[in-house]
C-alpha positions in Angstrom: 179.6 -130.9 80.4 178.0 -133.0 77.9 177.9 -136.7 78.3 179.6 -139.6 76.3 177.2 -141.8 75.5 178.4 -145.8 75.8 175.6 -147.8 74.2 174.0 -146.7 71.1 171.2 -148.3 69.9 170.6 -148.4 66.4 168.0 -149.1 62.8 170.7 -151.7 61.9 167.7 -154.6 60.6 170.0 -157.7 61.3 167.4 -159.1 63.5 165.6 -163.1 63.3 162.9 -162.4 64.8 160.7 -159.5 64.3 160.6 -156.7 66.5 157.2 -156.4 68.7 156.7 -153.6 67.3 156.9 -154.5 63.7 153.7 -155.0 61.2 152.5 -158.2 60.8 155.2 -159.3 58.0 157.9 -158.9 60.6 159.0 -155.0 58.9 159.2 -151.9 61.1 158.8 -148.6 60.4 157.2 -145.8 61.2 155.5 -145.5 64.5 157.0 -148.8 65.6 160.7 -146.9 65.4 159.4 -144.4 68.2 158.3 -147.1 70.1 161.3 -149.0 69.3 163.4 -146.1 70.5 161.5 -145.7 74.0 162.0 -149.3 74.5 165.7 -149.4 74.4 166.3 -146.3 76.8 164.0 -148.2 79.6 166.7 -151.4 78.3 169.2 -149.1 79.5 170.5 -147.6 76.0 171.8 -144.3 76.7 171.7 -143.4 72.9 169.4 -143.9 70.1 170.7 -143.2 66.6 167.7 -141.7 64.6 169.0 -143.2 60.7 167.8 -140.8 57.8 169.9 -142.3 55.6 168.5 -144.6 52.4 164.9 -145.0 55.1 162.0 -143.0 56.2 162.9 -141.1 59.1 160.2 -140.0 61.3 161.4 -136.2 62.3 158.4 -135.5 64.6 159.9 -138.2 66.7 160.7 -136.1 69.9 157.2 -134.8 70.1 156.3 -138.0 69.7 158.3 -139.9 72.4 157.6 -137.0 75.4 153.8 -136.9 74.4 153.2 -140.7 74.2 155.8 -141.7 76.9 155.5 -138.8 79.4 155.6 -140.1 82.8 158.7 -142.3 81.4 160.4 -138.9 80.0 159.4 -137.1 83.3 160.4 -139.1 86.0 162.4 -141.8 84.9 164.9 -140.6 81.8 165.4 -136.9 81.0 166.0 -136.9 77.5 169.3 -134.4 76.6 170.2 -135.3 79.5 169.9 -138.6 80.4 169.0 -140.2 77.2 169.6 -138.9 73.6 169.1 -139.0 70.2 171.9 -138.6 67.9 170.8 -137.7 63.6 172.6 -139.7 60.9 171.8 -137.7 57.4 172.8 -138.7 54.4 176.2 -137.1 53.1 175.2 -134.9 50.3 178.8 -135.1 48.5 178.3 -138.7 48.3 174.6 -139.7 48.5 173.7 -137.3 46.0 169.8 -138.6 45.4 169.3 -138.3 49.7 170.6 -134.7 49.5 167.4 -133.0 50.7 166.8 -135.8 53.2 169.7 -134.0 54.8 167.9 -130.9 55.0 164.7 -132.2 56.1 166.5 -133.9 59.3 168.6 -130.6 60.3 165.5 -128.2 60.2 163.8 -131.2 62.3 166.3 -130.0 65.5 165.0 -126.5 66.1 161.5 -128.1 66.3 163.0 -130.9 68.2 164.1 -128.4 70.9 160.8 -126.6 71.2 158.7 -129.5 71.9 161.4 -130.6 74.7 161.6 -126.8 75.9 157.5 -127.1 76.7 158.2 -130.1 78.4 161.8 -129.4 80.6 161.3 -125.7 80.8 164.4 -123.3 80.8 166.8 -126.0 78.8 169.8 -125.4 77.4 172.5 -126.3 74.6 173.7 -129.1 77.1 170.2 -130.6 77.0 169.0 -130.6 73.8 167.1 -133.9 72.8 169.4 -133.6 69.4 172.9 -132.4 69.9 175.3 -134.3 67.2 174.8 -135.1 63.7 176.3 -138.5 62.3 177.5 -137.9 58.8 178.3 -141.5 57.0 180.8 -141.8 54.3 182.8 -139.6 55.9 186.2 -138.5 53.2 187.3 -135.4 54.4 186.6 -132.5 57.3 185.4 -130.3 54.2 182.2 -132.5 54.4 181.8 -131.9 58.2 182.2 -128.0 58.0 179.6 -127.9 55.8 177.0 -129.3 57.2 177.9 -127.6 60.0 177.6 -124.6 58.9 174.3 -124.9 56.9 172.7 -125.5 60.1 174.4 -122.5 61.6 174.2 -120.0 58.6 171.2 -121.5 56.9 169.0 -122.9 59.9 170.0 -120.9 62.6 170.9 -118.0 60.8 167.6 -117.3 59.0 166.3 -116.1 62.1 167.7 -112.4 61.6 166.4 -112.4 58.5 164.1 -109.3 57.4 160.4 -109.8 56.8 157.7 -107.2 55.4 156.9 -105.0 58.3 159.9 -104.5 59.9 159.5 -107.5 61.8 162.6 -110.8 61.5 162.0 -114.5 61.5 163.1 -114.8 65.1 160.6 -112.5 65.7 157.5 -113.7 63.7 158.7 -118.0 64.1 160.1 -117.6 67.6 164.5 -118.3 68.4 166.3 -121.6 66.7 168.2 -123.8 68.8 170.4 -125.3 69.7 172.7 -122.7 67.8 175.7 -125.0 67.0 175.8 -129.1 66.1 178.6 -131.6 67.0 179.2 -133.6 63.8 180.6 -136.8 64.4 182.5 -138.1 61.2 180.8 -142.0 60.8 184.1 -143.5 58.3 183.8 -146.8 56.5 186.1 -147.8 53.9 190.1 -148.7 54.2 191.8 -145.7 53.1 189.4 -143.2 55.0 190.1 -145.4 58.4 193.3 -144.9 58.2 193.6 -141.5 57.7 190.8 -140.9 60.1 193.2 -139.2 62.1 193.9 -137.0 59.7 190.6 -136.2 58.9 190.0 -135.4 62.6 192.9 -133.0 63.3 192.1 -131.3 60.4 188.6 -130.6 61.3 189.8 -129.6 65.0 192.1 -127.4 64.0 191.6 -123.7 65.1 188.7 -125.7 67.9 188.3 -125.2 71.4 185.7 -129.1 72.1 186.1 -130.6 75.3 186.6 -133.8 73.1 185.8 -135.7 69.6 183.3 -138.6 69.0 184.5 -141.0 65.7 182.3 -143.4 64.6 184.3 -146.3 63.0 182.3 -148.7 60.7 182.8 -152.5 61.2 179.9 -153.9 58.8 181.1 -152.2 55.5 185.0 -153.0 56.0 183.9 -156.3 56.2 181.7 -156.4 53.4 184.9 -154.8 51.2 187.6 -156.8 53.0 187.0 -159.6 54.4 186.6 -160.2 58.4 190.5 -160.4 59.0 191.0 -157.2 56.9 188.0 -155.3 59.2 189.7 -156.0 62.0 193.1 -154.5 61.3 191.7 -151.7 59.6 189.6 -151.0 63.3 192.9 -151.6 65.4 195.3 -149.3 62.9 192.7 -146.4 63.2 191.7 -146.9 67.0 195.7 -146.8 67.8 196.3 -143.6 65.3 193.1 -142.1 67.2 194.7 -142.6 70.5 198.2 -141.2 69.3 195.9 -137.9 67.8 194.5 -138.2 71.6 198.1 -137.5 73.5 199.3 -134.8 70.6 196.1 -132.8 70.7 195.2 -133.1 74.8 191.5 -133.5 73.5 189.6 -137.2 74.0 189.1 -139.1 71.2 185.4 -141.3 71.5 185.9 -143.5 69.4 182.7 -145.1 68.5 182.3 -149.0 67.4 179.4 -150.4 64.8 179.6 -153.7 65.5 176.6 -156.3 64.8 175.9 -159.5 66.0 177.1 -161.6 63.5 180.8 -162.9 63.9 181.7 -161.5 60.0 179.8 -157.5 61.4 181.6 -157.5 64.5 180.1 -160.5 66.9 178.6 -158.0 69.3 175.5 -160.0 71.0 174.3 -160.3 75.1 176.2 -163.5 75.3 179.7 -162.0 74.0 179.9 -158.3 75.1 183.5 -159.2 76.1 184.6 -159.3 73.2 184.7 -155.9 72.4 186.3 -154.7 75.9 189.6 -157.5 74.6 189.4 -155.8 70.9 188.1 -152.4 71.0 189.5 -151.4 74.5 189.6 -147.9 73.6 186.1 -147.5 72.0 183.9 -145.6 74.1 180.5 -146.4 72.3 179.4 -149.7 71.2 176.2 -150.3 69.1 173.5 -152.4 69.8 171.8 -153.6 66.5 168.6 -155.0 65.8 169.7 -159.1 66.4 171.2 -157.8 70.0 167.9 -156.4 71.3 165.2 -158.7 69.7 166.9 -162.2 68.9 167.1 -162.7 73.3 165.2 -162.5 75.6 165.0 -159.5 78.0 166.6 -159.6 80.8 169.5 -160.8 79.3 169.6 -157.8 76.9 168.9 -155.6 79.9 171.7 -156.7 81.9 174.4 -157.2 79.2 173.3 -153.4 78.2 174.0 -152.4 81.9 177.8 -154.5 81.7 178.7 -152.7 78.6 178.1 -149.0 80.0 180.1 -150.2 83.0 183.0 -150.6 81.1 185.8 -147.6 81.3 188.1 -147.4 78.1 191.5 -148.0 78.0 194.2 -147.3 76.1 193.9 -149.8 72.4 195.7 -152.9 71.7 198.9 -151.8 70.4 199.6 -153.3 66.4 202.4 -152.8 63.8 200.9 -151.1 61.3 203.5 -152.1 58.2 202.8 -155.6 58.9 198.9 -155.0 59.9 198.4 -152.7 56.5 200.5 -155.4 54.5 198.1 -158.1 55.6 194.9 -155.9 55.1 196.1 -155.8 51.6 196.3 -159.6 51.5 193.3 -160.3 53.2 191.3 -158.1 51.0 192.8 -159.5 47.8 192.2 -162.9 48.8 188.3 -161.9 49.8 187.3 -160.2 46.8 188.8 -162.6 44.6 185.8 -165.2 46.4 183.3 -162.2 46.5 183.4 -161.7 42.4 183.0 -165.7 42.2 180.0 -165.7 44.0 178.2 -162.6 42.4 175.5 -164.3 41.0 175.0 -166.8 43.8 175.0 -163.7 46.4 172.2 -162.3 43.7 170.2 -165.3 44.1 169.8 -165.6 47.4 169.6 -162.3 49.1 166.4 -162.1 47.2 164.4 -164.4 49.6 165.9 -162.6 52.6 163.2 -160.9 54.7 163.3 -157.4 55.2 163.2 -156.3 58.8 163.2 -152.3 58.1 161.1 -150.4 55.6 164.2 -149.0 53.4 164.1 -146.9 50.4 165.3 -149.0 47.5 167.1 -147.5 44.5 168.4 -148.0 41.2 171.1 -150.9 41.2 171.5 -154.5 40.9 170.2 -155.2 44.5 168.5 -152.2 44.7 170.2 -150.3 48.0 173.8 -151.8 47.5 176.8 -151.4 48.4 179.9 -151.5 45.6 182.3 -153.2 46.4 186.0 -151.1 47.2 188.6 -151.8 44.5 186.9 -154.7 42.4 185.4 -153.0 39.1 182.3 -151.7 41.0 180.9 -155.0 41.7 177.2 -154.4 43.5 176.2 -156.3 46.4 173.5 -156.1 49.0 174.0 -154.1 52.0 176.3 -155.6 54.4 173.5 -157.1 56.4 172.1 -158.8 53.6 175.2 -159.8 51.8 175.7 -161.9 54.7 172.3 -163.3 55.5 172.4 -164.3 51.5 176.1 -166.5 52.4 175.1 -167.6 55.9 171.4 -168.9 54.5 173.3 -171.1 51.7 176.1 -172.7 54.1 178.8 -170.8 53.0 179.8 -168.3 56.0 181.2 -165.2 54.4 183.9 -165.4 57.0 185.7 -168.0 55.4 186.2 -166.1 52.4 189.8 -165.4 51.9 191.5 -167.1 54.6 192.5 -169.9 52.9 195.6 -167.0 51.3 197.4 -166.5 54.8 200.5 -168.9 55.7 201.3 -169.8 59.1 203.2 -166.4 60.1 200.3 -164.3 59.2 198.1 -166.5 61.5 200.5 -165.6 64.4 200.2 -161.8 63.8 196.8 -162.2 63.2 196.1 -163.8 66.3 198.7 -161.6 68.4 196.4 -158.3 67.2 192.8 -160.0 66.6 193.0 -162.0 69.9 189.5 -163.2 69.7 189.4 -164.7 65.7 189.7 -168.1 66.7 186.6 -167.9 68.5 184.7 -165.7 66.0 185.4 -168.4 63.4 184.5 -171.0 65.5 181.2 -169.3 65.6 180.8 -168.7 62.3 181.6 -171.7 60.9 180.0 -174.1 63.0 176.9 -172.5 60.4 178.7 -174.7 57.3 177.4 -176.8 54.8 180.3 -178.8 53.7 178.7 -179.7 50.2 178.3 -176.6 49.9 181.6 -174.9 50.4 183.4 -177.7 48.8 181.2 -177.2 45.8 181.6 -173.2 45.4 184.8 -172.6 47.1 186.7 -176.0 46.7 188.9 -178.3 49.5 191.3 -175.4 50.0 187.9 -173.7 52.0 187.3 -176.7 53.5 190.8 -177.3 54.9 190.0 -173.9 57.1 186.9 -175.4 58.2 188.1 -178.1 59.7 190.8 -176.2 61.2 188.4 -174.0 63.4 185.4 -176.2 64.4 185.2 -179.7 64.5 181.1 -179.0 64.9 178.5 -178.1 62.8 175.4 -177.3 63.9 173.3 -180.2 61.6 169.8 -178.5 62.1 171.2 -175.5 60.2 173.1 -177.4 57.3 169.7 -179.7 56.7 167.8 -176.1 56.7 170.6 -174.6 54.2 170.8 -177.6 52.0 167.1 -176.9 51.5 167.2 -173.4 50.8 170.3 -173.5 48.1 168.5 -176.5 46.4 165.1 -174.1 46.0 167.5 -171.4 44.6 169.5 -173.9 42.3 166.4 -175.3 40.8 163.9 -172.2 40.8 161.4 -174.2 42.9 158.4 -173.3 43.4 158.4 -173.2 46.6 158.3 -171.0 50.0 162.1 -170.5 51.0 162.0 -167.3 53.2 160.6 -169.6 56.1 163.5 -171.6 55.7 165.9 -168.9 55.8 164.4 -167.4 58.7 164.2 -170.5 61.0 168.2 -170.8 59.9 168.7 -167.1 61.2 166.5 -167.9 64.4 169.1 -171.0 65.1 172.2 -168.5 64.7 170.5 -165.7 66.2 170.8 -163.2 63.6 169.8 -162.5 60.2 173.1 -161.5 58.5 
């Protein structure tokens, strides 16, 4: 029997400080992500996600972690067993210019397997170093099938293929396995979550699994609708995974991508609670960037050994009429703000440091995200979207809740049980000024309602970095956004 994972660590580059493994301008890449990635499992990590999608993905990287970390592999962490490392590839019906990136990852886990079978001899399917395949932008099972089967039929199945001489590829190359990958649907915008379900059943039907890992997005939801609307959407589609659970008798993982930033999910060594009150059912968490470098050790260490303690329960229950009514509201109300602040968003995500060497591509902010439902408005990627709001003073949090009236706080509060005291922690990052002057007194009024403190160090740092942008100064403002990150603990 294969096992569940509980803490996945992931490429996510949401972190302050720079990794020690990054190159001296604070960006990782490369060799520093295999180093990176044997760090975490000695933290504790049972999971590393290896991200192909929009970066540079090193696919020699299981070579390269038994060869350089040996003793560690040997006698401390079998990886397949112990440890693994799970793919995400681009989604070729969606990521169209990434579609060979796709291809280069899946023929990577043949290879993967031979290195690891030199180095745990007689392994099999249960311990392969790569055994699922996370495939973002998940719309319907169709996408899963097939990338399923091109690794069966194309990767794997090229082995009985004919060669001059008589002789096959299995014969000339050597045998391809593992023979079959898990896919793991990763789903991210409203309508999707919902019917992730749906998508699932579909894609079990006609299956014998001994259970289903779902990777539900938390940064993008937020990003298109607001933090009240990502929450809902998460505890409609955890509850209509659990109800798929009972009808099907097969164990639905759910899986959780929460960051440390109250507005991507407020996942951080200090607050790993949190998700055992909202996500009770999730049986993977991930730990981002700003989780393992923004504290110090030990306490990452032992808050990584608390959360793969935890055993899943069944989710909060939620009315999903009302909850689906208020997503609605609460993502009308954020985009409204969002559109507003287009060209201030522009503006300052451009002095954000990178943390990850990304490919960039064509678009307004280079690798954006559009945003769902508001005439294709491009924005940085979630991370940076945020870092861009929480460097100027203007939390993205607070965008949009000034629309919900006194009832809706009650549901709210009786399905999100912890959003007073993610915007207490949020906005305790405001600069009045500033909110007043770009989303009036109605934003300030839900300020004042949920902190009566603001850290001052932080609104001094973000008055002078939105007076640099305002004025095109000359002068050096990434310092000043990063020292503001450092204070909250996370970039965006």
């Amino acid at each position: 029997m294969w096992f569940v994972p509980k803490v996945m660590s992931t490429q996510h580059p949401d972190n302050a400080t720079p990794a020690p493994f990054a190159d001296e301008e604070g960006v990782l890449k490369g060799e520093g992500e295999v180093d990176e990635a044997a760090e975490i499992f000695a933290l504790g990590c049972n999971e590393q996600m290896w991200d192909s999608e929009g970066k540079e993905a090193d696919n020699h990287v299981v070579q390269k972690l038994l060869t350089g970390y040996a003793d560690f592999f040997q006698q401390e962490r079998r990886l397949g067993h112990d440890v693994i490392l799970t793919l995400r590839v681009p989604n070729p019906s969606v990521e169209r210019d990434m579609r060979k990136s796709m291809v280069e990852a899946l023929q990577s886990v043949p290879s993967a397997w031979d290195v690891a079978n030199g180095f745990y001899p007689g392994m099999d399917d249960e311990n392969a170093p790569i055994q699922e395949v996370i495939l973002p932008f998940t719309t319907s099972a169709q996408e899963l099938r097939l990338v399923e089967a091109y690794y069966r039929q194309i990767i794997v199945g090229q082995e009985q293929q004919a060669l001059p001489g008589g002789r096959t590829i299995q014969d000339w190359i050597g045998e391809f396995s593992p023979k079959r990958i898990r896919m793991i649907p990763l789903v991210e915008d409203r309508d999707n979550m919902l019917r992730s379900d749906a998508i699932v059943e579909e894609y079990l039907y006609g299956r014998e699994v001994p259970y289903q890992r779902v990777f539900l997005a938390r940064s993008d939801p937020a990003l298109n609708y607001g933090i009240i609307g990502a929450e809902l959407i998460l505890k409609v589609a955890l509850q209509r995974l659990h109800r798929l659970e009972e009808r099907l008798g097969i164990p639905m993982y759910p899986i959780i991508g929460a960051g440390s930033a109250p507005f991507r999910g407020h996942l951080n060594p200090l607050n790993i609670d949190r998700s055992f009150v909202e996500y009770p059912s999730a049986q993977t968490v991930t730990v981002q960037s700003a989780f393992k470098y923004d504290y110090d050790r030990d306490t990452v260490r032992e808050s990584i050994a608390l959360l793969r303690a935890h055993t899943r329960r069944d989710p909060r229950p939620i009315d999903e009429d009302r909850a689906i009514s208020l997503i609605a509201k609460a993502s009308a109300g954020y985009q409204k703000r969002v559109v507003e602040l287009t060209n201030v968003i522009a503006a300052a995500s451009a002095h954000v440091p990178r943390r990850r060497e990304r490919k960039m591509h064509v678009g307004l902010f280079g690798y954006g995200r559009s945003l769902d439902g508001v005439g294709g408005a491009t924005l940085p990627r979630a991370i940076g979207f945020a870092a861009s709001l929480y460097s100027i003073g203007v939390p993205p949090d607070l965008l949009g809740l000034s629309a919900f009236d006194e009832d809706d706080w009650a549901f709210i509060r009786d399905s999100y049980p912890s959003v007073d005291e993610d915007l207490r922690a949020a906005l305790r990052y405001t600069n009045e000024r500033h909110v007043r002057e770009l989303l009036g007194e109605d934003s300030m009024n839900v300020v004042a309602r949920f902190t009566d403190e603001v850290d001052r160090i932080h609104e001094g740092l973000t008055s002078a970095i939105w007076a640099a942008i305002k004025d095109e100064a000359r002068v050096q403002v990434r310092p000043y956004v990063e020292q503001a990150a450092k204070l909250r603990r996370y970039l965006g």
